[in-house]
C-alpha positions as CSV (number, residue, x, y, z in Angstrom):
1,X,0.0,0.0,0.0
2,X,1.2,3.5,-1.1
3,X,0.9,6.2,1.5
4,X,0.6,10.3,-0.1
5,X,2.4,12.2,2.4
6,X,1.1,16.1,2.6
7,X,2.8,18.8,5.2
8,X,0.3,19.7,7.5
9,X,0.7,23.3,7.1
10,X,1.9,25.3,3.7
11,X,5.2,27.0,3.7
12,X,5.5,30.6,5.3
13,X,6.4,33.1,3.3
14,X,5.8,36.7,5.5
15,X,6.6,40.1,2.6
16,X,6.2,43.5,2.7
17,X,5.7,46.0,0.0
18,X,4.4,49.7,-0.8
19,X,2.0,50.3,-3.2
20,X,1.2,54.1,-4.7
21,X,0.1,55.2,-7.5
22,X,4.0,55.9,-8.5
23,X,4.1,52.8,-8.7
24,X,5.5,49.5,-6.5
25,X,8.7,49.5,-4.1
26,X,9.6,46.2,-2.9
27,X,8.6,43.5,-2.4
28,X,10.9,43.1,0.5
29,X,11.0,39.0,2.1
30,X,11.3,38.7,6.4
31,X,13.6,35.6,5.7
32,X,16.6,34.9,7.3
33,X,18.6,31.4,6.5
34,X,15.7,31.2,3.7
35,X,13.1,30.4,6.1
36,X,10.7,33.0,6.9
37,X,10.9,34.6,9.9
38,X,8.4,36.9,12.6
39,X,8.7,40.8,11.8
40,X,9.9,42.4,14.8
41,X,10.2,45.8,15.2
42,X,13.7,45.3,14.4
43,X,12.8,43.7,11.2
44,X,10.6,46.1,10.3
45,X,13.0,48.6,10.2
46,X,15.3,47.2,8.5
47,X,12.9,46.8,6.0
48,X,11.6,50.4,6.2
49,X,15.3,51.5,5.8
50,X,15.7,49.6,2.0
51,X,12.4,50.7,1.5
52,X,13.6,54.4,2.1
53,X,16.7,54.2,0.4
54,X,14.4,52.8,-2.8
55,X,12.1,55.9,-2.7
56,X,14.8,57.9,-2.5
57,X,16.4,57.1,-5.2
58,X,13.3,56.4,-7.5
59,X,11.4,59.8,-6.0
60,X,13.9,62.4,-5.0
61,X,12.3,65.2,-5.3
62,X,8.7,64.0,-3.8
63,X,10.3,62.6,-0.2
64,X,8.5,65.4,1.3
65,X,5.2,65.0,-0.3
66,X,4.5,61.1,0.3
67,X,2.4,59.5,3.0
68,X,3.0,56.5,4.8
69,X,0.1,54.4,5.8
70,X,-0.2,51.1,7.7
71,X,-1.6,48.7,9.7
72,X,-2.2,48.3,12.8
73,X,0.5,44.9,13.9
74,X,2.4,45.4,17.2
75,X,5.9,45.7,15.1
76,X,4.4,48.8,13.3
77,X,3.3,50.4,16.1
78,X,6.0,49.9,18.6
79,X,7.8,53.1,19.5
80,X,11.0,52.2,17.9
81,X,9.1,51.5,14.8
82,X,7.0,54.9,15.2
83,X,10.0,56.8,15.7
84,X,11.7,56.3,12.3
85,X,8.6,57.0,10.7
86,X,8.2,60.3,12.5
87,X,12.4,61.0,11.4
88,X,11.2,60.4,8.0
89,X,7.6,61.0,7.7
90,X,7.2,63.7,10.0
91,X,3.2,64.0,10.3
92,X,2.3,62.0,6.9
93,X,1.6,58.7,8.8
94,X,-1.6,57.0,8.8
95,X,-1.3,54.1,11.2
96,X,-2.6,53.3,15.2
97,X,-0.9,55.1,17.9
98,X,0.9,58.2,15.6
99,X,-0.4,61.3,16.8
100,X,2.2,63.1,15.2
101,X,2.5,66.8,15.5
């Protein structure tokens, strides 16, 4: 008797990308050994940072007119993560817990 043998869950795969209508930056994998890994606030940042570098090259001249908008996960909003985005973004966030002035 032959036996199918099926994972019992699918591969992970965790990205991130940024959509406008410029056009689409990324996508950027969470993946480290080339296993996907849980974003941290760490990670995320990292990821905002080659994200940043990528609009800046790309968009020069607009850095100061784009908004940043995201959800509401517990990397995004954790201060460290909130305070690169306020370095960059100053008040052009859209996400939970920026109040930015």
């Amino acid at each position: 008797m032959e036996v199918a043998m099926k994972p019992l869950h699918s591969e992970k795969c965790t990205v991130w990308a940024a959509i406008s209508a410029k056009g689409i930056i990324g996508p950027f994998f969470f993946e480290e050994n080339d296993r996907a890994v849980t974003v941290t606030k760490e990670r995320d940042v990292q990821v905002l940072e080659l994200f940043w570098e990528q609009l800046r090259v790309l968009y020069p001249s607009l850095l100061n007119h784009f908004w940043f908008q995201q959800d509401g996960a517990s990397s995004h909003t954790s201060n460290f993560s909130r305070d690169w985005l306020k370095e960059h973004f100053g008040a052009r966030v859209i996400s939970l817990k920026t109040n930015f002035e």
